[in-house]
C-alpha positions in Angstrom: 15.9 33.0 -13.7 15.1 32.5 -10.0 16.9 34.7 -7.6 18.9 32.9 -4.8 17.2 34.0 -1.9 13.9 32.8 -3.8 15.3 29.2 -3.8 16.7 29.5 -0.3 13.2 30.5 1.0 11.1 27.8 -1.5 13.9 25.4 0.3 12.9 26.0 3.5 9.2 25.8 2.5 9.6 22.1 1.3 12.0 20.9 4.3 9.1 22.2 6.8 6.3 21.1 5.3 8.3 17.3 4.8 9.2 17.2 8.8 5.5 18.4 9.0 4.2 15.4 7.4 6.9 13.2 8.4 5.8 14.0 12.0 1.9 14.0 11.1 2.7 10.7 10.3 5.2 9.7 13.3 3.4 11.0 16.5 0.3 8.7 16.2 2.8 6.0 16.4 4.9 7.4 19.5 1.3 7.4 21.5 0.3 4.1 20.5 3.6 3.3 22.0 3.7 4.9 25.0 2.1 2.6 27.3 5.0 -0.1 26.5 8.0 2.3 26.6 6.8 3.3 30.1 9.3 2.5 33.2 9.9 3.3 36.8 13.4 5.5 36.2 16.1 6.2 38.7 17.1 9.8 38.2 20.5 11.2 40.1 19.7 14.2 38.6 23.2 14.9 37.4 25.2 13.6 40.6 26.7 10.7 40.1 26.3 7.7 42.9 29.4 7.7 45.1 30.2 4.6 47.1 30.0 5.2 50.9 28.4 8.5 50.5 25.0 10.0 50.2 22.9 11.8 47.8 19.8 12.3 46.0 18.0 10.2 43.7 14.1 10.8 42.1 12.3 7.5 41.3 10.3 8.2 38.5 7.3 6.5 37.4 6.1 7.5 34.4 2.6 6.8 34.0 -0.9 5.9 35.6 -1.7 2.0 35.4 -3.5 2.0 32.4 -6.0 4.2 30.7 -9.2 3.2 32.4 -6.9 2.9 35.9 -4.6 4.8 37.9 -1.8 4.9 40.8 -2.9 4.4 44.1 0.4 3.4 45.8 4.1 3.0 44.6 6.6 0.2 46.9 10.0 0.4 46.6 12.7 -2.2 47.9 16.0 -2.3 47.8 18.8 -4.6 49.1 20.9 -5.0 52.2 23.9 -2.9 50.4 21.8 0.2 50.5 23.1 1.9 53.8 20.1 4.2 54.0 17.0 5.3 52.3 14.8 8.9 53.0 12.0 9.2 51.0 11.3 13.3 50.3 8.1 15.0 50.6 6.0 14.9 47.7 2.4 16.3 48.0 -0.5 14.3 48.2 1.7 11.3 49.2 2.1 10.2 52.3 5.7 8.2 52.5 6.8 5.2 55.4 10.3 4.0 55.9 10.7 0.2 56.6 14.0 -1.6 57.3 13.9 -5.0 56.8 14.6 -8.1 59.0 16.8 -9.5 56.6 18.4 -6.1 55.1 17.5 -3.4 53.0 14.6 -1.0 53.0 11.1 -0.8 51.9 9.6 2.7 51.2 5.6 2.9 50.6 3.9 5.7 49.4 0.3 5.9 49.2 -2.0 8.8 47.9 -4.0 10.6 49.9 -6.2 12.2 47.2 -7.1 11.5 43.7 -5.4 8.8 42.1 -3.1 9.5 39.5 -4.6 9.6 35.8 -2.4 7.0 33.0 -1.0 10.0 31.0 0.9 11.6 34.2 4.4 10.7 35.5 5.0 10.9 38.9 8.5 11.8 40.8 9.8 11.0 44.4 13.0 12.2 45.5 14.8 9.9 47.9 17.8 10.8 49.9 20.0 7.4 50.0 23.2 6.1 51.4 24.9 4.1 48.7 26.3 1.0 48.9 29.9 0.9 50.5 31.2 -0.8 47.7 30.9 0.2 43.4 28.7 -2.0 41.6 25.5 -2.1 39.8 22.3 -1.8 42.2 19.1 -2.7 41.7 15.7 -1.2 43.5 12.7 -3.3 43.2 9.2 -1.1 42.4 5.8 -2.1 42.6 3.2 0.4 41.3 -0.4 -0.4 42.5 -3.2 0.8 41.0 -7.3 1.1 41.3 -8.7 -1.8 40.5 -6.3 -4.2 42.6 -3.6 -4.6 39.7 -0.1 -3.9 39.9 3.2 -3.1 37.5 6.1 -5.0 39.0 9.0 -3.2 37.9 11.7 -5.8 38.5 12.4 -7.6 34.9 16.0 -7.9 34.6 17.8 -6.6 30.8 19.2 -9.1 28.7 19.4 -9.5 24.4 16.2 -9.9 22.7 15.7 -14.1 22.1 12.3 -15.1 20.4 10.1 -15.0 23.6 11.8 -11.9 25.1 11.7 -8.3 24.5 14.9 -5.9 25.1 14.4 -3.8 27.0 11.6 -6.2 28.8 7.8 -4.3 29.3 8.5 -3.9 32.9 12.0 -3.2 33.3 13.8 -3.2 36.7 15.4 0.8 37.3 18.9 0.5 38.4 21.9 2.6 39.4 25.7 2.7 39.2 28.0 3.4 42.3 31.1 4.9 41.4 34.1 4.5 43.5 35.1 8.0 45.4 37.5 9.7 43.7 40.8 10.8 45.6 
């Protein structure tokens, strides 16, 4: 007869080495994946987006172009609603401001040094002015990279249909501005 604590213990044994092979079996599949899951994220970092006021926000892009390329340059745009864009300090980067003749903002930021390898995700905080008004807001990214090529980051979501993948390959980051509270 077994004592308890034997079976707890042989328990234990056969639940780690199962998540062991489960994940032996698993991760090879997440990296083959990666390049597709990839995206340029709008992070508020755990403040939410207040209509009429301003805050922080990191853009996010999550990877070099592809594995034999890498990130040169990142372009942001984003529409007349947007009161005001700051794009923080990020080293290596140099960042411009652009408003726009017909509204909105463009933000550049090039790299002054080695391009960034595929396998490293890249963050740049941006000080913005929300919209006046709640809604849903989109920001338009372009990520250039070393041979000429470029990820445009500006696929709107929608439902899977036969020709379409949900969420699409190069999806387009967007936020949600809340109405002040009072």
């Amino acid at each position: 007869m077994r004592r308890p604590d034997t079976v707890i213990v042989m328990r234990r044994l056969l639940t780690t080495a199962g998540i062991g092979i489960a994940l032996g079996a698993f991760v090879p599949i997440l990296l083959l994946a990666a390049p597709a899951s990839a995206h340029a994220i709008i992070e508020l970092d755990g403040v939410s987006a207040i209509a009429g006021k301003t805050s922080g926000m990191t853009l996010e892009i999550q990877h070099g172009c592809l594995p034999a390329q890498a990130t040169t340059s990142v372009e942001a745009f984003v529409g007349r609603p947007w009161r005001s864009v700051k794009p923080g300090a990020v080293p290596g980067w140099q960042a411009a401001v652009e408003k726009l003749a017909q509204g909105g903002w463009h933000i550049t930021w090039q790299n002054l040094g080695t391009p960034i390898p595929f396998g490293t995700a890249t963050y740049f905080p941006i000080t913005v002015g929300w919209p006046s008004k709640p809604g849903t807001y989109a920001m338009h990214v372009t990520q250039q990279c070393t041979n000429g090529t470029s990820y445009d980051w500006n696929q709107q979501y929608g439902p899977a249909t036969a020709d379409t993948p949900s969420p699409p390959l190069t999806p387009r980051p967007e936020v949600h501005v809340v109405a002040p509270s009072h």
